[in-house]
C-alpha positions in Angstrom: 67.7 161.6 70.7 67.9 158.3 69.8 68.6 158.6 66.1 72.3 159.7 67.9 72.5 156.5 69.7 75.5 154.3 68.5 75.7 150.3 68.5 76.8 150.3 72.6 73.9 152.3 73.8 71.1 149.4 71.9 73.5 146.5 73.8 73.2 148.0 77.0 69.6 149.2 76.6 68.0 145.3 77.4 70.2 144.6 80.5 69.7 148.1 81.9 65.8 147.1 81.4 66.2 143.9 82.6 68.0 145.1 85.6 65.5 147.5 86.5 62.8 144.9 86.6 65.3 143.1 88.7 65.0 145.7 90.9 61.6 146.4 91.1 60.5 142.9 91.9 63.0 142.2 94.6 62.0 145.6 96.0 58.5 144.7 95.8 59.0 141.2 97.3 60.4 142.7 99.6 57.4 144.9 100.7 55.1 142.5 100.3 57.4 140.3 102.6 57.5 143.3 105.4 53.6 143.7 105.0 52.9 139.9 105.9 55.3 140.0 108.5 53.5 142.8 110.0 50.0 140.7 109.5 51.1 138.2 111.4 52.8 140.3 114.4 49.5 141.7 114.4 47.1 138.7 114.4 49.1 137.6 117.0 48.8 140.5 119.3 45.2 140.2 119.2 45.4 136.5 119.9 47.3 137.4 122.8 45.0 139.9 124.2 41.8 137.8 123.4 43.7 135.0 125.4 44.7 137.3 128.6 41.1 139.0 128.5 39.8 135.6 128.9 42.3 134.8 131.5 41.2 137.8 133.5 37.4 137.4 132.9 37.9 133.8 134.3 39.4 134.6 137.8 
């Protein structure tokens, strides 16, 4: 297979790899992102239980 590749396809061969990484690490950010986003929506709903179970235990 690649003994049939010509001059063009090794050119584009390291930016299509390149781009691919590209991809993979912005999708990945990305993710990761969501994931600590979500962490922190959940810390903060137990805070905010903890909080109004003390509230309620106090009256």
């Amino acid at each position: 297979m690649f003994e049939e590749w010509g001059l063009e396809e090794w050119i584009i061969l390291p930016f299509l790899v390149i781009a691919v990484a590209i991809i993979i690490w912005f999708l990945k950010r990305k993710i990761q992102r969501k994931f600590d986003e979500i962490e922190l929506r959940h810390q903060f709903e137990a805070r905010r239980k903890r909080q109004q179970r003390l509230l309620l235990e106090s009256e």
